[in-house]
N, C-alpha and C positions, 0 to 999 in steps of 0.2 A: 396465666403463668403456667408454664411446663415446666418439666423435672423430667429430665433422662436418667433411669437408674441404670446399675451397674449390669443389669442380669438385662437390659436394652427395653424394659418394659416402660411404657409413657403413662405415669401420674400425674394426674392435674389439677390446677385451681382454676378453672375456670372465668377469665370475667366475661360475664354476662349480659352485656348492655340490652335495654328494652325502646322499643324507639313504640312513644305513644301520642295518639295526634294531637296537634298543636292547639285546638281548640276546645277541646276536653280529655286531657291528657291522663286518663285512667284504661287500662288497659282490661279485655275481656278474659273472665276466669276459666281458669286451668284448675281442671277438678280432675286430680291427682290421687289415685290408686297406687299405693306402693307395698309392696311384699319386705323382708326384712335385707335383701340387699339394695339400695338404692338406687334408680337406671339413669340418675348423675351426677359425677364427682360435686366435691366443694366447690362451691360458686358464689362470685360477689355479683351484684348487681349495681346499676348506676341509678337507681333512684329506690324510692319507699316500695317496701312488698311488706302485704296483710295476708295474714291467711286464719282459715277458721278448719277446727278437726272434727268432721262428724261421725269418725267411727275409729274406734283402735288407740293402742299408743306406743309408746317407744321412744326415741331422746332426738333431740335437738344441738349436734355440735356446733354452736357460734364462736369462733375463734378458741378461745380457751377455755371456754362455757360448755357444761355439760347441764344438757337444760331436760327433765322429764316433760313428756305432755299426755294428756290421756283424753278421750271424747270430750267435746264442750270447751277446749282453751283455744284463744287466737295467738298468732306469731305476730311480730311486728320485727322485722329485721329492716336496719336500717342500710346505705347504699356502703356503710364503710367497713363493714364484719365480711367475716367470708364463711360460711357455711352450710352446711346436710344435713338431712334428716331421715332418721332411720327408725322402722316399726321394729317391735320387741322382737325375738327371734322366736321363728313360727309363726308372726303375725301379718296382717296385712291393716294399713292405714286409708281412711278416705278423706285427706284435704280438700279445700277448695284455696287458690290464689289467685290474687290479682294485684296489678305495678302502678302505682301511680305520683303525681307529683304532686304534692302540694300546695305548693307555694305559686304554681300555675297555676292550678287549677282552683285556687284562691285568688288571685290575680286581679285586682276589681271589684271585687265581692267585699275583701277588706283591707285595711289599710296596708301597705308595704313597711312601714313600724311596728306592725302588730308581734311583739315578742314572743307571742303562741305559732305565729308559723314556722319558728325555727325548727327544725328535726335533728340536728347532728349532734346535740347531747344525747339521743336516744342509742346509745352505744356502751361499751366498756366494760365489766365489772358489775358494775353498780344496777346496772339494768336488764331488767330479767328473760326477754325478747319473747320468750312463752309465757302467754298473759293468763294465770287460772282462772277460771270462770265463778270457782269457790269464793274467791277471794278479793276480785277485780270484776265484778258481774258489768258494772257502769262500763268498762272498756270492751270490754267480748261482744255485748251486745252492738254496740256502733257497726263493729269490723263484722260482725256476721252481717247486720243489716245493708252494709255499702256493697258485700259481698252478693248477697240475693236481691238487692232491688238493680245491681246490674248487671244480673242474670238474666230478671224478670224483662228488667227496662221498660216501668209502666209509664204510664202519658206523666211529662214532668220526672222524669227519671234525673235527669242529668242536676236539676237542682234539689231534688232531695240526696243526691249523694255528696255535692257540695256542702250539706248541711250537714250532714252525718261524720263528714271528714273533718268539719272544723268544730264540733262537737267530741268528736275524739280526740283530736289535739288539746283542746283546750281542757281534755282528763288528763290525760297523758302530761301534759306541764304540773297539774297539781297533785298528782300520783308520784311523778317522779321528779322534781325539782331538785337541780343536784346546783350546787354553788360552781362546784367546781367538778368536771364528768373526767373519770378515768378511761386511759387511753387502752386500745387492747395491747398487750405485751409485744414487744419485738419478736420476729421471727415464727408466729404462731403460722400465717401465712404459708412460709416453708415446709413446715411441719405438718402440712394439712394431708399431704396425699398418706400418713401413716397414721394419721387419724380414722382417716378416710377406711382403711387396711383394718383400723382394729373396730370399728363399728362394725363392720363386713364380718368380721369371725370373731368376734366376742365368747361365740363358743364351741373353740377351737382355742389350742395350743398358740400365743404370737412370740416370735421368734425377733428379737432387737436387729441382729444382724439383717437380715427380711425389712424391720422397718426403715432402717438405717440406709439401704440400698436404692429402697421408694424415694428417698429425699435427696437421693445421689449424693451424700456423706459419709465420711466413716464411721465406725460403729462409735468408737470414741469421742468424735466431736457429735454425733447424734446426741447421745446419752446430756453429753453439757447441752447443745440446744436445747431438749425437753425440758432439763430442770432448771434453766434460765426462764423460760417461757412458761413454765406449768409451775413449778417451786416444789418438784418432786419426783424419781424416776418412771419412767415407761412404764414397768408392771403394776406402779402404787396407781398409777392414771386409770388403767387396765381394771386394777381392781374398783378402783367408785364406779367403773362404764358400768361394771356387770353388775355392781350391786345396788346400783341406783332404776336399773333397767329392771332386778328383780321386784326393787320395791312397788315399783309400778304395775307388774305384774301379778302382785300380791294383792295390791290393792284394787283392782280394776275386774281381775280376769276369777278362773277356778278351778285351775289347772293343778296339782297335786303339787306339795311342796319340793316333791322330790326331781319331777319333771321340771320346776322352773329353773332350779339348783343345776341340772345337766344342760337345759338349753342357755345359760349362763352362764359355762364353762368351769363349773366345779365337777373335780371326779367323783367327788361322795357328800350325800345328807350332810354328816360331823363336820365336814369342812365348810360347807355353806353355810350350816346354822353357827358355826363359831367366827366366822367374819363377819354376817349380817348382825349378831348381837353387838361387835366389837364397834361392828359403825354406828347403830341404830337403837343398844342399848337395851336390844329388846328381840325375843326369839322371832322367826318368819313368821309361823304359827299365833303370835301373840298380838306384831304388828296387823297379820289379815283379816285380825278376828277385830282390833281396836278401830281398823277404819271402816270394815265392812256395819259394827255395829254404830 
């Protein structure tokens, strides 16, 4: 999907189809070095993409989702989200990704009733598409191992990853069993190329009218878009990017609090530390020292 904005500049959502062969339908990894601007817009894909972080972190925009990740988590984006991914700012990430299908690539192996090949409730809300390794070690593991044995591709390659994929499924079903899976909001789609805009300059000044023009909208109906879709205005959205991007920074990295606070787009220490308490309940200082110990 394309977007002509007002100022002639081309914002885009990207779809992304992956064409993977027919007889073992997993595609070869794309190991993905990214600095803090990403080299490509928001993008959907037509099937399952896994990926593993082996260095860095920074967020995860999935539709309305604003997901932290930091070395050691998997992604798991399913084909009906549309989304980017952005390293902290200052920083640079080392992914590894790979596309595949499952439900082919199962195809034989097991039953076509098996309720575990379904993938399309892996969406929404409800589901968290950056998988912690903290706290989900039984899933990272799978997606890193499908990811490096078809790197390696040792003798029997192709059925140890068959194994591995439907070993992660069948987590992934009792991980996340939802009765009923939430849909992503109306209109996030639309709104991606100003997502897109404020990952990009998170710390930097962002200007509504600016984002407004990305979407080829008026500034007026922008503003209702955003709070239809997010359930809150542009700069409150603005404010969780940065401040959820410091946490992570906070907690990972050891860079001065003062420098995280600028490269996150606050003009002053006082101002960062009284928002990060107001979200988090707790000074920056207090947070890096609780998870560092």
């Amino acid at each position: 999907m394309r977007f002509q904005s007002k100022t002639g500049e081309i914002s885009e959502t990207q779809y992304a189809p992956i064409r993977l062969p027919s007889d073992f339908p997993v595609s070869g990894v794309d190991v993905n070095i990214r600095g803090e601007i990403p080299p490509i817009p928001p993008h959907i894909h037509d099937c399952f993409e896994l990926g593993y972080c082996y260095s860095g972190e920074g967020l995860f925009l999935v539709e309305d989702k604003i997901l932290p990740f930091r070395a050691g988590d998997a992604a798991i984006i399913n084909h009906r989200e549309v989304h980017v991914m952005v390293s902290s700012p200052g920083g640079k990430t080392n992914w590894s990704f790979l596309n595949l299908d499952p439900a082919a690539l199962l195809a034989g192996y097991v039953t076509e009733r098996e309720e575990r090949l379904e993938t399309a409730s892996f969406c929404g809300n409800r589901f968290p598409n950056v998988i912690s390794e903290a706290e989900y070690p039984e899933l990272v593991q799978p997606v890193r191992e499908i990811i490096e044995t078809r790197v390696r591709e040792p003798a029997g390659f192709s059925s140890e990853i068959r194994s591995l994929v439907w070993l992660l499924l069948v987590r992934l079903h009792r991980a996340f069993h939802f009765e009923t899976q939430s849909s992503p909001p109306p209109g996030v789609s639309r709104l991606m190329p100003a997502l897109h805009h404020i990952a990009r300059h998170i710390d930097r000044p962002v200007e509504i009218p600016r984002l407004a023009a990305l979407c080829s909208t008026s500034e007026s109906n922008f503003r209702k878009l955003f709070h239809r879709s997010f359930g809150c205005a542009p700069k409150v959205y603005l404010g969780r990017m940065r401040l959820k991007s410091a946490a992570v920074m906070l907690e990972t990295g050891s860079l001065p609090v003062l420098e995280i606070a600028l490269r996150c787009g606050y003009q002053s220490l006082s101002n960062f530390n009284r928002q990060f308490h107001a979200c988090y309940g707790i000074s920056p200082s207090a947070f890096r020292a609780a998870h560092k110990s």
